[in-house]
C-alpha positions in Angstrom: 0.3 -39.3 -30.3 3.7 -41.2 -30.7 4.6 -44.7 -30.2 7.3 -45.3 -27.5 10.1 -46.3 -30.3 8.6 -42.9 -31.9 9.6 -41.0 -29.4 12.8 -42.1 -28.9 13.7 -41.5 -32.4 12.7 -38.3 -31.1 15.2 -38.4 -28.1 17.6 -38.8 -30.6 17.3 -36.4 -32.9 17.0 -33.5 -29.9 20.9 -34.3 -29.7 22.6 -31.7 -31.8 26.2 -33.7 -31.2 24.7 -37.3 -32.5 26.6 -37.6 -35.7 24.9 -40.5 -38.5 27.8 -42.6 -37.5 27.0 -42.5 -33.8 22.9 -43.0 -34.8 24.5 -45.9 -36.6 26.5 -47.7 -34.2 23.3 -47.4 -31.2 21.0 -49.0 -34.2 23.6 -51.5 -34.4 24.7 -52.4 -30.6 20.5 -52.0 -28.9 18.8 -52.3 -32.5 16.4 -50.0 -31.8 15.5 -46.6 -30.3 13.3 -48.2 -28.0 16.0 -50.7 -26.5 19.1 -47.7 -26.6 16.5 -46.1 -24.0 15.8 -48.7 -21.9 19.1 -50.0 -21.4 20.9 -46.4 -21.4 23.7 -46.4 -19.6 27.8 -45.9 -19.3 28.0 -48.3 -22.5 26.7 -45.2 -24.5 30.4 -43.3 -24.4 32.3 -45.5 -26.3 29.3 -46.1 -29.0 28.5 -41.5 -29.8 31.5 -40.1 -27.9 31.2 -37.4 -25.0 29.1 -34.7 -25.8 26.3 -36.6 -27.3 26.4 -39.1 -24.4 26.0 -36.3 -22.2 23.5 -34.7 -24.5 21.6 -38.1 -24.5 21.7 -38.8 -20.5 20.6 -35.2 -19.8 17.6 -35.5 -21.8 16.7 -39.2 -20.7 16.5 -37.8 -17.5 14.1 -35.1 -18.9 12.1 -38.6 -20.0 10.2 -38.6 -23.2 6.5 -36.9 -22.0 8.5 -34.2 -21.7 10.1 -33.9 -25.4 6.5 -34.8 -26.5 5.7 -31.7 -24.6 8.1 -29.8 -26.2 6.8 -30.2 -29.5 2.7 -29.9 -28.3 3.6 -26.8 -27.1 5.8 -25.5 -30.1 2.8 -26.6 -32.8 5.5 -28.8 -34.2 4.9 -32.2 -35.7 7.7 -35.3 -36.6 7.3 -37.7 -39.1 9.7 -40.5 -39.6 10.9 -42.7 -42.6 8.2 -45.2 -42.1 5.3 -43.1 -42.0 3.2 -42.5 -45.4 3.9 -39.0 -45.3 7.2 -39.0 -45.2 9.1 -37.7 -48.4 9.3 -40.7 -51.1 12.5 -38.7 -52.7 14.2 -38.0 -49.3 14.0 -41.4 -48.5 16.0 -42.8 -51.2 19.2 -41.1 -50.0 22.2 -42.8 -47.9 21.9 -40.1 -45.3 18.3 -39.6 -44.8 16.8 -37.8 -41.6 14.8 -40.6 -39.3 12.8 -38.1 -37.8 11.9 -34.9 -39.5 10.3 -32.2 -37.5 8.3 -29.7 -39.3 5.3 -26.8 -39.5 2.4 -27.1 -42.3 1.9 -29.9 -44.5 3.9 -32.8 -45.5 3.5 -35.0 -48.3 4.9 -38.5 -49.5 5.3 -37.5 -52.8 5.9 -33.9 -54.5 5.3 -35.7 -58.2 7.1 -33.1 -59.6 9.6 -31.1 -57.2 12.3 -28.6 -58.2 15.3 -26.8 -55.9 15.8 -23.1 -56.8 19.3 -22.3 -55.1 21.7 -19.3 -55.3 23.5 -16.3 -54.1 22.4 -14.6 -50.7 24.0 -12.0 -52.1 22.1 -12.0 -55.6 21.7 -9.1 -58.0 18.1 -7.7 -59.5 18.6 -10.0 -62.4 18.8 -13.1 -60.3 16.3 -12.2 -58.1 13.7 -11.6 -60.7 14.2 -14.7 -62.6 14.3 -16.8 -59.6 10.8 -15.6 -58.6 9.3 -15.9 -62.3 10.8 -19.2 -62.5 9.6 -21.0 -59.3 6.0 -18.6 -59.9 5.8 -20.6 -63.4 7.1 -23.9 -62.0 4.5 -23.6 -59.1 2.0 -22.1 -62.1 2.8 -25.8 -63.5 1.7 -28.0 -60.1 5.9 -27.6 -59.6 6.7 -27.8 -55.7 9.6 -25.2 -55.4 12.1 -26.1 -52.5 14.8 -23.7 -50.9 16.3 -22.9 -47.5 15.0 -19.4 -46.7 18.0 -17.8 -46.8 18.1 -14.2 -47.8 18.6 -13.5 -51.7 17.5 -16.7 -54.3 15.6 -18.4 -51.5 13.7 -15.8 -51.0 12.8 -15.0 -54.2 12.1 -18.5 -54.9 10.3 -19.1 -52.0 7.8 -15.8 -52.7 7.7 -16.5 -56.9 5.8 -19.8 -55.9 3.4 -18.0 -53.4 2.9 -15.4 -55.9 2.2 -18.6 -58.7 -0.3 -20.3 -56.2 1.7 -23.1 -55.9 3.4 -25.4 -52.9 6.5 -24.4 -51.7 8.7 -26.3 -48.8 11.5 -24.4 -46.9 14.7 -26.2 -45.1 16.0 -24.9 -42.7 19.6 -25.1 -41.1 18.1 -24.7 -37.2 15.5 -25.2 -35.4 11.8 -24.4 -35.7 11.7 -22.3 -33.3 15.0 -20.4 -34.1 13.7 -19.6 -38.0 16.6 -17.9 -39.3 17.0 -15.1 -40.7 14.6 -13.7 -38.7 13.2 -11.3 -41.0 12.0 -14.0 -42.6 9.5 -15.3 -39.8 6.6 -14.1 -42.2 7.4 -15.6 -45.2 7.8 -18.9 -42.7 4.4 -18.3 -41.8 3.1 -17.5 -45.3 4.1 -20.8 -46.9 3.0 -23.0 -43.8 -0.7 -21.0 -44.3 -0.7 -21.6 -48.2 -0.2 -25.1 -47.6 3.4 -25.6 -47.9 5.8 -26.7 -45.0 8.9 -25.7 -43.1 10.8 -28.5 -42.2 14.3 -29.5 -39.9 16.0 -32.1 -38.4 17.3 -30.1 -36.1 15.3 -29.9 -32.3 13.6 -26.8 -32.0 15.7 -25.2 -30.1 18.9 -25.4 -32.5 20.1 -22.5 -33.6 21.3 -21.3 -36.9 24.9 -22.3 -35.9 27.7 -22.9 -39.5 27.7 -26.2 -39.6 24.2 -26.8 -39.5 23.5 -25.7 -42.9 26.2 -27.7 -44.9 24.7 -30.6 -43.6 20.7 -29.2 -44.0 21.8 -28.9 -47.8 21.7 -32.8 -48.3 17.7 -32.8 -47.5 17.1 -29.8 -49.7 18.3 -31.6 -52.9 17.2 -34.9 -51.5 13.7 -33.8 -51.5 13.3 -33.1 -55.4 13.6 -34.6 -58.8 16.3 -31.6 -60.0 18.4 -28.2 -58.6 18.6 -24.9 -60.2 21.3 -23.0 -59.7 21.5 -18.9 -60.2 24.0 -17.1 -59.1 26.7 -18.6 -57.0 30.4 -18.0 -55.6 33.1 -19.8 -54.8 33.3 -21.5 -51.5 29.6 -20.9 -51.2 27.0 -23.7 -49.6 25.6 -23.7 -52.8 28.6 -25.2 -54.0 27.4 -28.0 -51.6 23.8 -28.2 -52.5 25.0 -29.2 -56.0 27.6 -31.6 -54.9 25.0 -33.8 -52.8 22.5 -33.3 -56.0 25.4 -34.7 -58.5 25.7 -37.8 -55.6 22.0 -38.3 -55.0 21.4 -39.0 -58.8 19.3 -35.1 -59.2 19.2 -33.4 -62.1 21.2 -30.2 -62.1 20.5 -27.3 -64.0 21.7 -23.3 -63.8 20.7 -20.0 -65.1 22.9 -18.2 -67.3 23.9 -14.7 -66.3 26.1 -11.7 -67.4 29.3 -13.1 -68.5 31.1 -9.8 -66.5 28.9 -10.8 -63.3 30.9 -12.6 -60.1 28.1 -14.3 -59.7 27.7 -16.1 -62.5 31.4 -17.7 -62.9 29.9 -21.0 -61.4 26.2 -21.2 -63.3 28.5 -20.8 -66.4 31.1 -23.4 -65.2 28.9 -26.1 -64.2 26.8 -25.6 -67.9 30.4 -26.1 -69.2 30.8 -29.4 -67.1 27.3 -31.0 -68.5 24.3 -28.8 -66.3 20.8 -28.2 -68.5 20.9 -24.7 -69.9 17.7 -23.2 -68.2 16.4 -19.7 -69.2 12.8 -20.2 -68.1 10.5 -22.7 -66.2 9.4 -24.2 -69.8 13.2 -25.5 -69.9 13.1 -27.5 -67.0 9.5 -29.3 -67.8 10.5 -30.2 -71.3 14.0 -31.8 -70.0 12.2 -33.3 -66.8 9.4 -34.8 -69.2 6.9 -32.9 -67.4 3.9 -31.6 -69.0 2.9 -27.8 -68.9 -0.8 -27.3 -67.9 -0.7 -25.8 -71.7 0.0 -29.0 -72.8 -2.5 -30.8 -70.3 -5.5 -28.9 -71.8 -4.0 -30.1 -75.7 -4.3 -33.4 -74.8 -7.8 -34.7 -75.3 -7.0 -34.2 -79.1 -3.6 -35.7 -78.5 -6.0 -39.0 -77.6 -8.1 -39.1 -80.5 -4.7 -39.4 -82.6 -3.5 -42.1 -80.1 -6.7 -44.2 -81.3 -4.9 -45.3 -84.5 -1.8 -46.6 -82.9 -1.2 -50.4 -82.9 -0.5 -51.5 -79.6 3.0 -51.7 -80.1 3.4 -48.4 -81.1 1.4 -47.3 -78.2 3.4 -49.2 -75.9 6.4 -47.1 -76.6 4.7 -43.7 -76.9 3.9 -44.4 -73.5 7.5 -45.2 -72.4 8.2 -41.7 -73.5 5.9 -40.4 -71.0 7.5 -39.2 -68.1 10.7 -38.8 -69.2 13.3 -38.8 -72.1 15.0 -42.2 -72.6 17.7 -43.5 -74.9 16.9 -45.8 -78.1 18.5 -48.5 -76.0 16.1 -47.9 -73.4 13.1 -47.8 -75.5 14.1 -51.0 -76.8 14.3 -52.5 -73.8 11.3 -51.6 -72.2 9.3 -52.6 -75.2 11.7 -56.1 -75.7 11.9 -54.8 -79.2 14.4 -55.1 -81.9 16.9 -52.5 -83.5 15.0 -53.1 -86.8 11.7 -53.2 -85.6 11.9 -50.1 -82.8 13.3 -48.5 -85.8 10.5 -48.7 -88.3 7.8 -47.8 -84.9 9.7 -44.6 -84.3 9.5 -43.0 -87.5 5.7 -44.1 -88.0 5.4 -41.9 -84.4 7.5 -39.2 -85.5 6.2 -38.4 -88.8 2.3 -38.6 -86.8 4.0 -35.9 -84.6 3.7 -38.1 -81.8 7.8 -37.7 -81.0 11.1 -36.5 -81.7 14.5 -37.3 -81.6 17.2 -35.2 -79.9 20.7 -35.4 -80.2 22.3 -38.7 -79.9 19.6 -41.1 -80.2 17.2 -40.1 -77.8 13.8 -39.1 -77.8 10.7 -37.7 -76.1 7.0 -37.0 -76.0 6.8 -33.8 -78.5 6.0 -31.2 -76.6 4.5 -28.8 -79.5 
């Protein structure tokens, strides 16, 4: 089923005290899984420190049939970063898994994948719009990731089931330690619908602190943009959106009751620069994604894009999948000022267009 340097990727990742830096340094010194393996030995201490070299010997000994075992018999699958089904989005980031271990149905490329995040301690108003929003989002071919944590997760999680739609959870242990554990069939649910639940973490891990800080990473490594409703201080949230500002992700959050605890960071981080978002609509116009309303209007968009000159053409389609800057669209379509000028208001007054604030425009949605 796996190769031999497969498998011990997978050696490595069933050490819960193997740190990046440590992966790192063995890729360096034996320069690959494979070689670390073969030529394991006393070496190993100075290069991942104590408990992962003890971590590592005792499962060498165990011998790699038997962690191929472990997962046969668990119904768990890995994929790694140079297989085609490994996510295209994940592995862009610095700090992406090698091996991911998961349940369900994993795909190289969610084309259009959004992170609903948020209080495990949310009110009714959160809860409710975090289900309509990801049911919508899903509604819209939208693949809605969380971490199936109590409150927004959950919601999130069920509001794309309940839209029909594919929905991938993250989880901060290991497959078989799904935590909470209430949560088991709604685990179940999204693997049977076509989704996936996914880890790093062996199967055995369990849902220890740390874990999930570090789990956060993948969660907004896995999509195009995070939504935020309701959030505290302190809060792994907090985190979420830190690796989605570092990772290049669009961020946006959900405005709530101004008297609500839960909404002092939503409302701080719109403040700061986040998209407003009060509905799933928000996030496909600002993500230059097309709602299956507009998908159906668009054979008699085409009839009008018959009388464009191929020019104008050219830059209608640079507006395409997403919203871009007059600088941009002038040098995609190695126009000048002058010129890109006179094609823009030819599209806009056909309709074809608009501008928004500050010299940039989009595809018109309406």
């Amino acid at each position: 089923m796996y190769t031999f340097d497969q498998l011990a990727l997978i050696w490595l990742a069933f050490s819960e005290s193997l740190t990046f830096k440590g992966r790192e340094r063995l890729m360096d010194h034996f320069g690959t899984a494979q070689k670390a393996f073969n030529a394991w030995g006393s070496k190993a201490y100075d290069l991942v420190g104590p408990k992962a070299c003890e971590e590592l010997t005792a499962l060498h000994k165990r011998g790699l049939s038997g962690m191929q075992a472990i997962l046969e018999q668990s119904d768990i699958q890995a994929v790694f970063r140079e297989d085609d089904n490994y996510p295209m989005l994940l592995n862009e980031i610095t700090d992406a898994p090698e091996v991911l271990f998961y349940r369900g149905a994993m795909e190289k490329a969610d084309e259009r994948a959004v992170a609903i995040i948020g209080s495990r301690r949310e009110t009714r108003y959160g809860r409710e719009q975090a289900f309509k929003i990801a049911r919508d989002l899903a509604q819209n071919g939208v693949t809605v990731v969380s971490g199936l944590a109590y409150g927004i997760d959950t919601a999130a999680h069920l509001g794309a089931l309940d839209g029909g739609g594919r929905t991938i959870a993250v989880l901060g242990s290991g497959l078989n330690r799904i935590y909470p554990k209430d949560n088991i069939p709604l685990a179940d649910k999204i693997i049977r619908s076509g989704g996936a639940v996914i880890s790093e973490l062996p199967p055995e891990s369990e849902p220890l602190a740390y874990h999930f800080p570090v789990r956060n990473r993948i969660v907004s490594g896995l999509v195009h943009g995070v939504l935020l409703i309701e959030a505290r201080e302190k809060s792994g949230t907090m985190i979420t959106v830190g690796h989605a500002l570092t990772q290049g992700r669009d961020v946006f959050a959900l405005p709530g009751p101004v008297d609500a605890p839960g909404s002092v960071v939503p409302h701080r981080f719109l403040r700061e620069g986040a998209r407003l978002c009060t509905c799933a609509n928000d996030i496909l116009e600002d993500m230059g994604w097309q709602s299956r309303e507009m998908q159906m209007m668009m054979p008699g968009v085409a009839a009008d894009l018959d009388d464009l000159t191929p020019v104008q053409r050219s830059i209608y389609d640079s507006l395409s999948d997403e919203v871009r800057s007059f600088e941009d669209v002038m040098s995609l379509n190695d126009l000048s000022p002058g010129d890109l000028n006179a094609h823009i208001t030819m599209l806009e007054i056909r309709g074809l267009i608009e501008s928004l604030p500050g010299r940039i425009y989009r595809m018109k949605r309406n």
